[in-house]
ZADO-1210 file (C-alpha; in nm, 4 decimals, padded with zeros to 6 digits):
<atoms>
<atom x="-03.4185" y="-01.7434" z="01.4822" code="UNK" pos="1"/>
<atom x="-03.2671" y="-01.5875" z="01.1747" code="UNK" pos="2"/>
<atom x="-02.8920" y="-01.7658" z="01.0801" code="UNK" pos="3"/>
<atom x="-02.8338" y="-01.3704" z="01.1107" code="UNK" pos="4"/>
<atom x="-02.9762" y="-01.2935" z="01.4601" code="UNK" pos="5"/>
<atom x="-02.8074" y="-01.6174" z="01.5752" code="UNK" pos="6"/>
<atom x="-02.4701" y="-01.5298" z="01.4594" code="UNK" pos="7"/>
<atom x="-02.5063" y="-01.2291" z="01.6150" code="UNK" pos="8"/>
<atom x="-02.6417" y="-01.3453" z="01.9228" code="UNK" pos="9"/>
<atom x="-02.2957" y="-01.5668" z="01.9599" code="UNK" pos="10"/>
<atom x="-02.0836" y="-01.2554" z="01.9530" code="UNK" pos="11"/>
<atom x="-02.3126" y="-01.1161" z="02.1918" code="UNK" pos="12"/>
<atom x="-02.2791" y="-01.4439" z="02.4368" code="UNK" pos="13"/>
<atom x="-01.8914" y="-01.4861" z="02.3771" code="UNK" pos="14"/>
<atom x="-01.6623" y="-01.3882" z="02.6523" code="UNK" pos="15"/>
<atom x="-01.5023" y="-01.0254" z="02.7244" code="UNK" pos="16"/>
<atom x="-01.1448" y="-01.1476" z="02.5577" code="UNK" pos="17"/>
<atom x="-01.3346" y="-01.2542" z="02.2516" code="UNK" pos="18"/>
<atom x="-01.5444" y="-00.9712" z="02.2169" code="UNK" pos="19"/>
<atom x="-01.2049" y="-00.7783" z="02.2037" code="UNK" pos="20"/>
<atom x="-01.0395" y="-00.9503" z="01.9943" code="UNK" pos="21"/>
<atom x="-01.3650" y="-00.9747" z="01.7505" code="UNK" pos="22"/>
<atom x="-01.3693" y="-00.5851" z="01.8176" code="UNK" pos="23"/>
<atom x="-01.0075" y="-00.5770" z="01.6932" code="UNK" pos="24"/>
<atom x="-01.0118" y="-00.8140" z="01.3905" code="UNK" pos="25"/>
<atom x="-01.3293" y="-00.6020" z="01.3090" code="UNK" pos="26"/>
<atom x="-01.1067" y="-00.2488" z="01.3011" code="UNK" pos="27"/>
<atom x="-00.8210" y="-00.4246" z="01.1539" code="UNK" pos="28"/>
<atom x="-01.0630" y="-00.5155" z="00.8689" code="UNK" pos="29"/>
<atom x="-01.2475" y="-00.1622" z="00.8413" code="UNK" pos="30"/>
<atom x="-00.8890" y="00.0390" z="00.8336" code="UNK" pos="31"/>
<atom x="-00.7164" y="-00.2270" z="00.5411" code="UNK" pos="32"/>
<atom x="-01.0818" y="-00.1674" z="00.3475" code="UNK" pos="33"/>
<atom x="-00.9996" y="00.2020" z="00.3623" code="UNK" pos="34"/>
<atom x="-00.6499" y="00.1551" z="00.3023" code="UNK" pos="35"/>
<atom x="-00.7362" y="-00.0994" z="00.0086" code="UNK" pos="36"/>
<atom x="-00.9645" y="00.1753" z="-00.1689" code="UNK" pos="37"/>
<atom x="-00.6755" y="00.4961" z="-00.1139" code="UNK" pos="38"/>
<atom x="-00.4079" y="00.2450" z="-00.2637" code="UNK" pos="39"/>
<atom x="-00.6747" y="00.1394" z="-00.5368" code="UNK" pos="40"/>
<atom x="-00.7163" y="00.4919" z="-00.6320" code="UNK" pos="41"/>
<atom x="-00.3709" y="00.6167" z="-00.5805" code="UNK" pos="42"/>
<atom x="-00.2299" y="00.3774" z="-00.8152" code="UNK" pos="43"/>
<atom x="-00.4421" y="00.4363" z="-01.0832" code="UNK" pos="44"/>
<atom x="-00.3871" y="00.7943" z="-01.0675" code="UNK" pos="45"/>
<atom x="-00.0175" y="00.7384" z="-01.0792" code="UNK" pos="46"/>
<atom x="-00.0192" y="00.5166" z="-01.3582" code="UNK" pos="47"/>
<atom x="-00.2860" y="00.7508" z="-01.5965" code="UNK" pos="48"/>
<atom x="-00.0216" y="01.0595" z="-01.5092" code="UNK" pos="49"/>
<atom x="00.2747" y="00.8376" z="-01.5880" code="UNK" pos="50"/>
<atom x="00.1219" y="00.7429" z="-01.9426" code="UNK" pos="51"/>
<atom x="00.0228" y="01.0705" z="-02.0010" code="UNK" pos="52"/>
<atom x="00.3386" y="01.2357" z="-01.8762" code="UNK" pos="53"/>
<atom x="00.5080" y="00.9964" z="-02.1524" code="UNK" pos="54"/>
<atom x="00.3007" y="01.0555" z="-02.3884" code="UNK" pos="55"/>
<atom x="00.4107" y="01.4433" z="-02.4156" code="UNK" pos="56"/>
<atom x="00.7507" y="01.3423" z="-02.3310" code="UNK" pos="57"/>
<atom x="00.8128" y="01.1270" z="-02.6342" code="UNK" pos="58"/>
<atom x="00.6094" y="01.3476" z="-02.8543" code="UNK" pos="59"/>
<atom x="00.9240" y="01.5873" z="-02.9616" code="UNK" pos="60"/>
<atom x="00.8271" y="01.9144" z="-02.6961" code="UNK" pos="61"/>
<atom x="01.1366" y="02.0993" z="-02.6361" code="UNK" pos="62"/>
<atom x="01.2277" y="01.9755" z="-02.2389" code="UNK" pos="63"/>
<atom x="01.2231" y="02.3547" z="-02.1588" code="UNK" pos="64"/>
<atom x="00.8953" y="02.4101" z="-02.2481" code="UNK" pos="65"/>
<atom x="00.7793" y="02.0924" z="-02.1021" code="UNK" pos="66"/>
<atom x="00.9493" y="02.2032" z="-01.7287" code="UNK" pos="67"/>
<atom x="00.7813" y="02.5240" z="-01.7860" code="UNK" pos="68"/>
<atom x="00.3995" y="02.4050" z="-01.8200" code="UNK" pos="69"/>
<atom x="00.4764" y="02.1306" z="-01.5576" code="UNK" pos="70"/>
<atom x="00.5780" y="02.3903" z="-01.3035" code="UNK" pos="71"/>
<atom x="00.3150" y="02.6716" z="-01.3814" code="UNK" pos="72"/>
<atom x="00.0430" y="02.4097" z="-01.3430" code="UNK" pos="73"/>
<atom x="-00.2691" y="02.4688" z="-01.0926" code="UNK" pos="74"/>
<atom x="-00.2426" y="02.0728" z="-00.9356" code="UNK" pos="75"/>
<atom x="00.0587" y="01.9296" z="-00.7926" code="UNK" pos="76"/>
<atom x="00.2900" y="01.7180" z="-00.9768" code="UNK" pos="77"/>
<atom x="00.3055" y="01.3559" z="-00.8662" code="UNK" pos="78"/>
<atom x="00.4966" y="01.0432" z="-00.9690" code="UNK" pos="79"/>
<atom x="00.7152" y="01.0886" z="-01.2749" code="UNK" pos="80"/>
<atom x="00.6547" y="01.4768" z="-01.3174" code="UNK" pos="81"/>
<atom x="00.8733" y="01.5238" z="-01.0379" code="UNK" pos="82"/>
<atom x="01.1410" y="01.3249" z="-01.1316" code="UNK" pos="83"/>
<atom x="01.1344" y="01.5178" z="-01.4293" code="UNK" pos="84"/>
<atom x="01.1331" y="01.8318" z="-01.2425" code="UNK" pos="85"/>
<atom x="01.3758" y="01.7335" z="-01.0375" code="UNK" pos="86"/>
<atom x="01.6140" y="01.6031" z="-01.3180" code="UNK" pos="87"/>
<atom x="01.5858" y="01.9169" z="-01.5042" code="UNK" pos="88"/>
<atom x="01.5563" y="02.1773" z="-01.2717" code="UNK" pos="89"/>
<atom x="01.9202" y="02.0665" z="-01.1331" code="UNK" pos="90"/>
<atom x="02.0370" y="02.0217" z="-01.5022" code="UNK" pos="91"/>
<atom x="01.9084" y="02.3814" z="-01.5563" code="UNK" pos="92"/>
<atom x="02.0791" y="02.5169" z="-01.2446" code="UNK" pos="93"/>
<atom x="02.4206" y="02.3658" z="-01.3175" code="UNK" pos="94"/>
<atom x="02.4295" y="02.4323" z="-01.6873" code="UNK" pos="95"/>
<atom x="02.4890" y="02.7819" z="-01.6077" code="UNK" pos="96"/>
<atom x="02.7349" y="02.8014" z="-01.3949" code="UNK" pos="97"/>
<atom x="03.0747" y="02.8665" z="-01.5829" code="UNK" pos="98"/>
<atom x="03.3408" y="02.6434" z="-01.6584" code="UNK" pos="99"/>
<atom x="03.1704" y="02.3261" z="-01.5456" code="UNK" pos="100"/>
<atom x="03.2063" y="01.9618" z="-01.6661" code="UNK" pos="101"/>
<atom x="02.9399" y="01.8114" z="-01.8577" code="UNK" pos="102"/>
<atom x="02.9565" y="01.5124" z="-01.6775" code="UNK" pos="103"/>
<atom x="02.9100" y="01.6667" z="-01.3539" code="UNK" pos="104"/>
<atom x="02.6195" y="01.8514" z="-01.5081" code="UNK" pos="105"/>
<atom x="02.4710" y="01.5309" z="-01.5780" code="UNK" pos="106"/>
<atom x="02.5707" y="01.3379" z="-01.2716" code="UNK" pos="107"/>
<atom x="02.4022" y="01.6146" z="-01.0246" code="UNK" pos="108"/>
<atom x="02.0876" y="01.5583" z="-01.1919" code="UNK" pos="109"/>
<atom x="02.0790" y="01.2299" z="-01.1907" code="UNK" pos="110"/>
<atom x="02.1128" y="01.2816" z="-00.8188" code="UNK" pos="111"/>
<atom x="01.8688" y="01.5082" z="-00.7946" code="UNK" pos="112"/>
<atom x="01.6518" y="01.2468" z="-00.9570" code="UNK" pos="113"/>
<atom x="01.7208" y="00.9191" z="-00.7380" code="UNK" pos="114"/>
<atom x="01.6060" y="01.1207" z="-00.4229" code="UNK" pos="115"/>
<atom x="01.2658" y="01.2189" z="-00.6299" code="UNK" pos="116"/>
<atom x="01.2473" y="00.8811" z="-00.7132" code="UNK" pos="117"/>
<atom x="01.3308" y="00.7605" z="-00.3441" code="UNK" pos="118"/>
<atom x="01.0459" y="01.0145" z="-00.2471" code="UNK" pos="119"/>
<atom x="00.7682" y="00.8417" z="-00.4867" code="UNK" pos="120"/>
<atom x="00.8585" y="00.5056" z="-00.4187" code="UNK" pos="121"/>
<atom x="00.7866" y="00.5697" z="-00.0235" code="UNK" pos="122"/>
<atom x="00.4580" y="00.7403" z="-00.1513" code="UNK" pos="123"/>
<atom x="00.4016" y="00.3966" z="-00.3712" code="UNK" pos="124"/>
<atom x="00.4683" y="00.1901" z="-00.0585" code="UNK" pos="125"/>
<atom x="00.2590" y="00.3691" z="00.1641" code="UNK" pos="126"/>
<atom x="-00.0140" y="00.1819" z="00.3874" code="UNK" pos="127"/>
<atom x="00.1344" y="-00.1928" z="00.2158" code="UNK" pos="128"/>
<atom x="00.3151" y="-00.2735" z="00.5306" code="UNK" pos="129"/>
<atom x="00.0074" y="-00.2748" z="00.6872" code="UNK" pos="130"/>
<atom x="-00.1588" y="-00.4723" z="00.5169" code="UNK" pos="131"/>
<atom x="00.1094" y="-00.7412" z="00.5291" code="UNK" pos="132"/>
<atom x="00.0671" y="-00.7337" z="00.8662" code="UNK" pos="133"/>
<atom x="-00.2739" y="-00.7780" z="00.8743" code="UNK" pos="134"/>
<atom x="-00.2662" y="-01.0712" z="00.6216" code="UNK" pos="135"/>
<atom x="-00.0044" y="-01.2188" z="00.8431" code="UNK" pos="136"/>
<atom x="-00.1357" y="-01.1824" z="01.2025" code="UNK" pos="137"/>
<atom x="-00.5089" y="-01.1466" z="01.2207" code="UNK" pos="138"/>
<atom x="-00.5139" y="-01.5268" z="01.1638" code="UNK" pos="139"/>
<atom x="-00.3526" y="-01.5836" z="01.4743" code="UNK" pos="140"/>
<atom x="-00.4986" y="-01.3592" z="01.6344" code="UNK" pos="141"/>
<atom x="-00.8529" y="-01.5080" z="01.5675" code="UNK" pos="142"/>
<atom x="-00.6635" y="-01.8905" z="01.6065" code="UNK" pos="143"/>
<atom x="-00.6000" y="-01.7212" z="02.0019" code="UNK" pos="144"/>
<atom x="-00.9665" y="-01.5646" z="02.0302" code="UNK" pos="145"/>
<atom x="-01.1087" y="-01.9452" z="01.9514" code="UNK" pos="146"/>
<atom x="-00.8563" y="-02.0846" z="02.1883" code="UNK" pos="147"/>
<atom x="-00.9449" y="-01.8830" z="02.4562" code="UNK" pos="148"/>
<atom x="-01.3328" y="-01.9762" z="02.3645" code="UNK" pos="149"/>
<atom x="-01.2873" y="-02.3717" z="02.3680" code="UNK" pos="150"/>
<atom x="-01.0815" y="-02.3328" z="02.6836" code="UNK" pos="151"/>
<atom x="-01.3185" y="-02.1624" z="02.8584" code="UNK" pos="152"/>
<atom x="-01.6184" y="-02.4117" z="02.7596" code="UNK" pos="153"/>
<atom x="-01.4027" y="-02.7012" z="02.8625" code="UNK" pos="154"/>
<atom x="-01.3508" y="-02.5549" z="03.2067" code="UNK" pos="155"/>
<atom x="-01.7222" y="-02.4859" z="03.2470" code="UNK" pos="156"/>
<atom x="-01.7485" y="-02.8544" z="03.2011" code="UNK" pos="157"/>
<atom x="-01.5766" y="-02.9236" z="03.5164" code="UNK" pos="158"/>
<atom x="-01.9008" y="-02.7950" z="03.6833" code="UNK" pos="159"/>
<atom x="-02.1474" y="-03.0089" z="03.5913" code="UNK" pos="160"/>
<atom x="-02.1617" y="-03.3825" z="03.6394" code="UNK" pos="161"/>
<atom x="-02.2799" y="-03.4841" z="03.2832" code="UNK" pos="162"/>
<atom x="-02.1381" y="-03.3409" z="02.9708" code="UNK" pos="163"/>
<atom x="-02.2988" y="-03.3392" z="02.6499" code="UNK" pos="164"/>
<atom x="-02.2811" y="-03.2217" z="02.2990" code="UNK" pos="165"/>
<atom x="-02.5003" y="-02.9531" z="02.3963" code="UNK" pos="166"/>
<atom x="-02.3189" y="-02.8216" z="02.6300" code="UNK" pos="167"/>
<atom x="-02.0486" y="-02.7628" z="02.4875" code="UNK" pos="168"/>
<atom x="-02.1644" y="-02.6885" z="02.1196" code="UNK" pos="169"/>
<atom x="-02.2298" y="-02.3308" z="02.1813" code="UNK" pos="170"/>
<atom x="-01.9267" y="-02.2412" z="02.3391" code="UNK" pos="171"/>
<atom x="-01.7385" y="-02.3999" z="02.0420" code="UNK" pos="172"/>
<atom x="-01.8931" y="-02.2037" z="01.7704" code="UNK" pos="173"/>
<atom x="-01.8985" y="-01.8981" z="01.9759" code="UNK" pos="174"/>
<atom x="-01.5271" y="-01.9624" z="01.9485" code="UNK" pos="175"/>
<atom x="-01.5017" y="-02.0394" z="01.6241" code="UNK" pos="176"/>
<atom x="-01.5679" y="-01.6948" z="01.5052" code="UNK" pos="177"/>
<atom x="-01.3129" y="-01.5546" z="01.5866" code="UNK" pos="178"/>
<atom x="-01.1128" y="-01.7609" z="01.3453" code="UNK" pos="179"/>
<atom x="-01.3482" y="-01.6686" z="01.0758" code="UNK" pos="180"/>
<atom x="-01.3649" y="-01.2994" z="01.1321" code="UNK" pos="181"/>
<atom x="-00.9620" y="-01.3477" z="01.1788" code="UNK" pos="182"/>
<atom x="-00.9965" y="-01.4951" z="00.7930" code="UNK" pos="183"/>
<atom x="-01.2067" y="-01.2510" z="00.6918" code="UNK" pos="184"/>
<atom x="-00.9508" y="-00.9449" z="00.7864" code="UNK" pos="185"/>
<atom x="-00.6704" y="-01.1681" z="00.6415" code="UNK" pos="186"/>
<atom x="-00.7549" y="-01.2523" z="00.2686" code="UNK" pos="187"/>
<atom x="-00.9019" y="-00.9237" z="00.1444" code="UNK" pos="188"/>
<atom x="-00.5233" y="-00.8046" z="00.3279" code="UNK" pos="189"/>
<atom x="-00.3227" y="-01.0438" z="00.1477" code="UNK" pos="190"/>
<atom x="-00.4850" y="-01.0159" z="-00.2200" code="UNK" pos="191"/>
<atom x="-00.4580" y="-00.6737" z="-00.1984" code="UNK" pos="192"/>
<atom x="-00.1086" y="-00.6100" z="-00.1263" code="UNK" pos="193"/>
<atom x="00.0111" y="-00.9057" z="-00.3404" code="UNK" pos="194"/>
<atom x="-00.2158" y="-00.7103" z="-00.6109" code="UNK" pos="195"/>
<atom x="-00.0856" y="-00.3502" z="-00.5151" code="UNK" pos="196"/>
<atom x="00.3086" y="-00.4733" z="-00.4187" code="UNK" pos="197"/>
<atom x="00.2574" y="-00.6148" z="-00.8472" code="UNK" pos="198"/>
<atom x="00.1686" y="-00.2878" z="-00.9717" code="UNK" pos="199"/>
<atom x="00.4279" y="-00.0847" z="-00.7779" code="UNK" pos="200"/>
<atom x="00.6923" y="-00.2992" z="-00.8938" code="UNK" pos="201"/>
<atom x="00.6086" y="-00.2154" z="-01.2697" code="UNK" pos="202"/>
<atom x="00.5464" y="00.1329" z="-01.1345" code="UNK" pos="203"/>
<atom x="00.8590" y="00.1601" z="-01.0276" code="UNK" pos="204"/>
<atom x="01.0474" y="-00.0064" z="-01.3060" code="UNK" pos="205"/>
<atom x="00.8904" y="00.2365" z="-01.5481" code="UNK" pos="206"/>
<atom x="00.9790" y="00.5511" z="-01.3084" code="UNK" pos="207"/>
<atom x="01.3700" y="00.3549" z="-01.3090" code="UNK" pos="208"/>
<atom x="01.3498" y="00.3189" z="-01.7018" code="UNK" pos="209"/>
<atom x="01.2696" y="00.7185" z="-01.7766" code="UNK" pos="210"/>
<atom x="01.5228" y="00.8079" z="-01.5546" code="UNK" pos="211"/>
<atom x="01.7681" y="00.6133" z="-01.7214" code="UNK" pos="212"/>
<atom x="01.5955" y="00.7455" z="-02.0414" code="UNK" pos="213"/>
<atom x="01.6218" y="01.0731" z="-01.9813" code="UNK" pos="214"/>
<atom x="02.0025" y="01.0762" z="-01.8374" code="UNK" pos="215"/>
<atom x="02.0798" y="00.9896" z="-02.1364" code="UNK" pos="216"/>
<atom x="01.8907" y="01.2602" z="-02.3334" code="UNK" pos="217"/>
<atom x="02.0546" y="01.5033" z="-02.0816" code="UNK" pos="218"/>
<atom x="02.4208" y="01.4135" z="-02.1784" code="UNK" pos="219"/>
<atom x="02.3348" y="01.4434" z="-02.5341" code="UNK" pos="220"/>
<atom x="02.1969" y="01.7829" z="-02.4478" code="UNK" pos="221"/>
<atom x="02.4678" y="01.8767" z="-02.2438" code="UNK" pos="222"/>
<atom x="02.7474" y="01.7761" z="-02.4718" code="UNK" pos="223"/>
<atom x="02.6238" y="01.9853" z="-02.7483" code="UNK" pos="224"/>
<atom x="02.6059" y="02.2920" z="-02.4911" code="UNK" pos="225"/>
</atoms>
């Protein structure tokens, strides 16, 4: 027998409760995989359109121009473009009206901006509660699964008159998979989010720092109105 077909063949000879909670350790894992490649992917998007988006920031475009191409695009902004859009798009709004204060001008879009960035820092944070709970629980969960295992080999020892290693050997490993596949959900869980919670920290810093950036460029702007 094949060290594969005989794992297998444990799972197959373990009892219903830790089948089930195999069965759930093994969906747990699946869904953080998925979740672990969206994030991946998400990320990186977010950070090439923040670098880019700075880039033409910073390169002298006139801010009106700038709102204009951003909001006549074919894809949807993301990430820093909207707080941008946001910011100016209330700056542009109040700057007309008559007889108002240049500090209010400024203060409404800086509104306007912490509630875009509230928006992309949900976005940002999307799926990592998951996987914290994942990294924290599925151990247990396969600690319970391998519980439930040796318990039940003990108590089939109370049948017989003569217990050996034998016996009881099987029941014991059968068991102890659950623990493993309870590891095996965990760490990929916990790396990831420690990996992803790093990069949307610094993610959000740099959204925090343009903001601040940019409120200032907008009181310049709308002093010398």
């Amino acid at each position: 027998m094949t060290p594969e077909s005989s794992f297998f063949q444990l799972i197959l000879d373990a009892s219903v409760v830790v089948q089930l909670v195999m069965l759930l350790l093994v969906l747990a894992s699946l869904v953080s995989w998925t979740f672990i490649f969206s994030r991946r992917r998400d990320l990186k998007a977010a950070i090439i359109v923040t670098e880019s988006f700075e880039a033409r920031f910073w390169s002298g475009i006139d801010l009106a121009d700038l709102y204009k191409q951003l909001s006549t695009k074919h894809y949807e902004s993301e990430g820093v473009e909207n707080i941008f859009l946001a910011g100016y798009r209330e700056y542009a709004r109040l700057i007309q009206q008559a007889d108002i204060d240049s500090n209010a001008v400024v203060e409404g879009s800086q509104r306007a901006m912490r509630i875009a960035l509230a928006r992309e820092l949900e976005l940002l944070d999307e799926h990592l509660p998951f996987l914290a709970t994942v990294g924290s629980i599925s151990p247990y969960i396969g600690l319970f699964g391998t519980v439930w295992g040796i318990m039940n080999s003990f108590r089939a020892l109370g049948n017989v008159q003569q217990a050996t290693l034998a016996m009881v050997a099987p029941g014991i490993s059968e068991a102890l998979v659950a623990t493993a596949m309870g590891l095996f959900a965990a760490i990929p869980a916990v790396i990831a989010y420690n990996r992803f919670v790093t990069r949307t920290d610094r993610l959000s810093n740099r959204y925090e720092i343009f903001m601040e950036e940019f409120v200032s460029l907008l009181q310049r702007k709308a002093h010398a109105s």
